[in-house]
C-alpha positions in Angstrom: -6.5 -13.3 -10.3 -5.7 -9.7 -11.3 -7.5 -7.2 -13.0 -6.4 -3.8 -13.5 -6.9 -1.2 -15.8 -6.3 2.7 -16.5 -8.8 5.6 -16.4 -7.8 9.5 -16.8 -3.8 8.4 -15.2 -5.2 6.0 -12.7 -4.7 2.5 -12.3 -6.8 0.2 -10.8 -5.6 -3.0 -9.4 -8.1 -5.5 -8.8 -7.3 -8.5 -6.7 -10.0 -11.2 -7.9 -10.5 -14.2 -5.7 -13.5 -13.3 -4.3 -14.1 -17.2 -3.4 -11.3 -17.5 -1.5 -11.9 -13.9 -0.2 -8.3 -12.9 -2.2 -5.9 -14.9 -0.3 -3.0 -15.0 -2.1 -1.0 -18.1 -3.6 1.6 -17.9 -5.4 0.8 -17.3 -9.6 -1.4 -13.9 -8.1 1.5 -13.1 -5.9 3.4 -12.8 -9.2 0.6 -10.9 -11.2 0.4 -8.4 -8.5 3.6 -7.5 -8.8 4.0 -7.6 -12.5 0.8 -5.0 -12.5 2.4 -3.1 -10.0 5.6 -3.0 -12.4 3.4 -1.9 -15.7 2.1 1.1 -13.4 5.0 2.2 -12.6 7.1 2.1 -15.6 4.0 3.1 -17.9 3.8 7.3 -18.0 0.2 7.1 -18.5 -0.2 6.2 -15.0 0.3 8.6 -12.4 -1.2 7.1 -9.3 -2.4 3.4 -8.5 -6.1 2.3 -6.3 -5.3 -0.8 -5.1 -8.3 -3.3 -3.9 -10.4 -6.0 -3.2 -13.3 -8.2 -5.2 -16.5 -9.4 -3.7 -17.1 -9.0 0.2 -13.0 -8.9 1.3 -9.9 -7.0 0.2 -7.3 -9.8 0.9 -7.3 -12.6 3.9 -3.7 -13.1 3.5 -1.9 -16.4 2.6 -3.8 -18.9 0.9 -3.4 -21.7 2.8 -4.4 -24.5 0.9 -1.7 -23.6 -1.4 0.4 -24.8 1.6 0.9 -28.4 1.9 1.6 -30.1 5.5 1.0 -33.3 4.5 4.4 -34.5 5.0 5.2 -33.4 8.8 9.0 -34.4 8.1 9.1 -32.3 5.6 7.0 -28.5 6.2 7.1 -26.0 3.7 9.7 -23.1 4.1 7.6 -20.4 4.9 10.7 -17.8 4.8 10.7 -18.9 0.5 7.0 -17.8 0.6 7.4 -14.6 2.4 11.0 -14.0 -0.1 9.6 -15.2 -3.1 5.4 -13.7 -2.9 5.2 -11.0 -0.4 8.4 -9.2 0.1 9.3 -8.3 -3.8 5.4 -6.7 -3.7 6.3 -5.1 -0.5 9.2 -3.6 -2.1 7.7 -2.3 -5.0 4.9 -0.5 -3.9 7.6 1.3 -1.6 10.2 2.2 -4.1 7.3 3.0 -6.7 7.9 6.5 -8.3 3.8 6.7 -8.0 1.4 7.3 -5.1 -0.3 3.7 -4.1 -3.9 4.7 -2.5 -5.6 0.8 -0.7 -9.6 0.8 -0.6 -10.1 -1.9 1.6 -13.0 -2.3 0.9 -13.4 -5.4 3.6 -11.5 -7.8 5.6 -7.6 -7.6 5.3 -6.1 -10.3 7.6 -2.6 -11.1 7.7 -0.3 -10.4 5.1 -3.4 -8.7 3.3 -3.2 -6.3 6.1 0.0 -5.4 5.9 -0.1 -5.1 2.3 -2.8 -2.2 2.8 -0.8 -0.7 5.6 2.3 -0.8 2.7 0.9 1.6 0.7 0.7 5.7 0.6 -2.5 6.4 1.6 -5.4 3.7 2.9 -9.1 4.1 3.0 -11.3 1.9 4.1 -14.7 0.9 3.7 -17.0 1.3 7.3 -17.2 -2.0 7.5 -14.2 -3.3 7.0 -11.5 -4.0 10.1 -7.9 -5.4 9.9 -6.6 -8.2 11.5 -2.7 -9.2 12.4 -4.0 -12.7 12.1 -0.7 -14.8 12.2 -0.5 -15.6 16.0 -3.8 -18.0 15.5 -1.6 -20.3 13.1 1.4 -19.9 15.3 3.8 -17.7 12.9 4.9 -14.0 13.2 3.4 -11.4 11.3 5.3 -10.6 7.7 5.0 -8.5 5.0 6.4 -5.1 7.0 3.9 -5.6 9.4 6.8 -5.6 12.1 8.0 -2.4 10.5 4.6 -0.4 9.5 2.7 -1.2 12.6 4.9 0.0 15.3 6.0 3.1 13.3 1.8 3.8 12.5 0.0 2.9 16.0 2.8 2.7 18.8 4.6 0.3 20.2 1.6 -0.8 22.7 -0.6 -1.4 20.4 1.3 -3.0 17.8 2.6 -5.8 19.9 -0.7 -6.6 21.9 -2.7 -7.0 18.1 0.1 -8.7 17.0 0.2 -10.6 20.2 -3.7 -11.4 20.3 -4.8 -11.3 16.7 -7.8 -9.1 17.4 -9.7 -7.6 14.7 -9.2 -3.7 14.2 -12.6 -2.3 13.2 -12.0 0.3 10.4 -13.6 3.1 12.5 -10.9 2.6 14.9 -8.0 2.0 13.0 -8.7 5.3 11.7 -8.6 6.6 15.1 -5.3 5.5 15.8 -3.9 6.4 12.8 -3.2 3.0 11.6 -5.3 4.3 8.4 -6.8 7.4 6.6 -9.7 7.7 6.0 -13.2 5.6 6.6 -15.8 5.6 4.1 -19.5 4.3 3.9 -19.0 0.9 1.3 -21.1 2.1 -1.3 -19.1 5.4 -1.3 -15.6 3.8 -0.6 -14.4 3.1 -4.6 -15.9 6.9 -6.0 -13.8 8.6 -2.9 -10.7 6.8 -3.5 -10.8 6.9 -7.4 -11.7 10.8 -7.1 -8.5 10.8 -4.6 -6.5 8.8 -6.9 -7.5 11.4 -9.7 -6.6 14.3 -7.8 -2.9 12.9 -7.1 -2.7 11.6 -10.9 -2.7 15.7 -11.5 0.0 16.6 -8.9 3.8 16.4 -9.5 4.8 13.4 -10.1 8.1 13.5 -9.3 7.4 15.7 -6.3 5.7 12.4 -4.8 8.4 10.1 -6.1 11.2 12.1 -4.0 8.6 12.3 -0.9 8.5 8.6 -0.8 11.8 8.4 -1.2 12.2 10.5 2.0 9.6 9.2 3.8 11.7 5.7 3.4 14.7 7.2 5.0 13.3 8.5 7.6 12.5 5.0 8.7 16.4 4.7 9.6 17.7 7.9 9.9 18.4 9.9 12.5 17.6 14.0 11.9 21.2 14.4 10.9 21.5 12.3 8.4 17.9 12.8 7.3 18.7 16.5 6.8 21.3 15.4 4.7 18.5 13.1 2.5 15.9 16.0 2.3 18.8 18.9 0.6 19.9 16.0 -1.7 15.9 15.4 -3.0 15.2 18.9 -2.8 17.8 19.4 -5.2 16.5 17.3 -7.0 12.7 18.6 -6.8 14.6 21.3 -7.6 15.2 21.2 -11.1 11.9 19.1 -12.3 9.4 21.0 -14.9 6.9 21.1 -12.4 8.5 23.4 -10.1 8.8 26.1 -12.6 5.3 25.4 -13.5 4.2 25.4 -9.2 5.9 28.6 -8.7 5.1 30.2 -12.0 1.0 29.3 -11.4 1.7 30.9 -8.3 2.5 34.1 -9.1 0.2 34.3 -12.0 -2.7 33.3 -9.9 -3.7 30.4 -11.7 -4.4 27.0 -10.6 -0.8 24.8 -11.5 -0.9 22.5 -14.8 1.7 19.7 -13.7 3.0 16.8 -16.1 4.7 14.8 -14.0 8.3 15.9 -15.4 
C-alpha cells in the first residue's frame, strides 16, 4: 500500500493503490504515517517527495471500506477522520523535514488536502484537485477548512468547497493554491531534483520555519514577533549558521549538515 524508499537524503513515499486510484482505508492510513515517522526520526533523510502510483495521486476515502449496510447503525465518520487522516495531517506539519507532494494526478477529497498539507506541491499538467465531499453530503476534512481559506481566499474556498468543482492544476497554480506545474513526464525528475536541493540546506533552519509558519496560523504580529526571536535564537546557535555565515565570507558555496 506504501512504498518508500531513500536516495542521496530523500525519501520517497509512494502511495500504491493504483486500482483503487489510492484511496485510502484504513491499514494504508497507518503505513503512511508510520513512513512518515521513519523519515523523520531517521537523519539520513532530510527531505520527503510524497506521491501517487498509476494514473492518480490519491481520490480520498475509500469508500468501500465504509459499510452502510445497517442504516440504524452508520459508521462514525469523526473516528475515521481522528483515527486515519488527522494523525497524518499532524505529522507532516510538525515534521522537522521539508514534505514536497507531486501530484502527479487526480487528488479528490481528503487526498487533496493531504497535498495541500505539505511544504511545497507540484503538480503534474494534468492533474486538478477536487474538494469532493459536498457530492456525498459531508464537509471537507483533513485541514482542508484550514489550508484552503488561508491558500486561495475566502471566496474561492467556500464556493469549491460548496460546489465540488474540479481545480485544473494550471489554475490552482494561478491562485496559489499550489507551486508549481509540470509536464507529467517531467513532474517526478523536478520534484526529486527539488527534493535534493532541500536535502542539502539547513535542516534545522527548515524545521524552525515550519514551526513558525504553524504559528502564524493563530497568532496575531505581536505574539508572532515573540515566536520568530524565540526560533531565531534558536537558529541561532545550530552548526549550520556558523557554516552559512562563514561560506559567506569566504566566498564559497555553504556545506550544511543539518546540525
Amino acid at each position: 500500500m506504501i512504498l518508500h524508499e531513500i536516495d542521496r537524503g530523500v525519501m520517497r513515499i509512494t502511495l500504491n493503490r493504483p486500482e483503487v486510484l489510492n484511496a485510502f482505508n484504513l491499514e494504508m492510513g497507518r503505513q503512511l504515517h508510520s513512513a512518515l515517522g521513519d523519515a523523520d526520526s531517521n537523519d539520513a533523510v532530510r527531505a520527503v517527495v510524497l506521491t501517487g502510483a498509476g494514473r492518480a495521486f490519491c481520490a480520498g476515502q475509500d469508500l468501500a471500506s465504509v459499510s452502510l449496510d445497517d442504516p440504524n447503525n452508520l459508521p462514525d465518520l469523526g473516528n475515521v477522520v481522528r483515527e486515519q487522516w488527522n494523525p497524518i495531517i499532524r505529522r507532516i506539519r510538525a515534521m522537522g523535514k521539508p514534505v514536497v507532494a507531486a501530484v502527479n494526478g487526480v487528488a479528490a477529497g481528503a487526498g487533496a488536502n493531504l497535498a495541500l498539507s505539505c511544504d511545497i506541491v507540484l503538480a503534474s499538467s494534468s492533474a486538478a484537485f477536487i474538494q469532493s465531499f459536498v457530492k456525498i453530503g459531508i464537509i471537507p476534512d483533513s485541514g482542508g477548512t484550514f489550508f484552503l481559506p488561508r491558500l486561495v481566499g475566502t471566496a474561492r474556498a467556500t464556493a469549491l468547497m460548496l460546489l465540488g468543482e474540479k481545480v485544473p492544476a494550471t489554475t490552482a497554480q494561478e491562485w496559489g493554491m499550489i507551486w508549481q506545474v509540470c509536464e507529467p513526464e517531467a513532474l517526478m525528475e523536478t520534484s526529486a531534483a527539488l527534493a535534493q536541493h532541500l536535502a542539502l540546506q539547513p535542516t534545522r533552519g527548515i524545521a524552525l520555519t515550519k514551526r513558525a509558519m504553524n504559528a502564524s496560523m493563530t497568532n496575531d504580529i505581536v505574539a508572532q514577533l515573540d515566536v520568530e526571536e524565540i526560533l531565531q535564537r534558536e537558529a541561532g546557535k545550530t552548526r549550520d549558521f556558523v557554516e552559512g555565515v562563514q561560506s559567506f565570507l569566504e566566498k564559497r558555496a555553504p556545506l550544511f549538515t543539518g546540525a
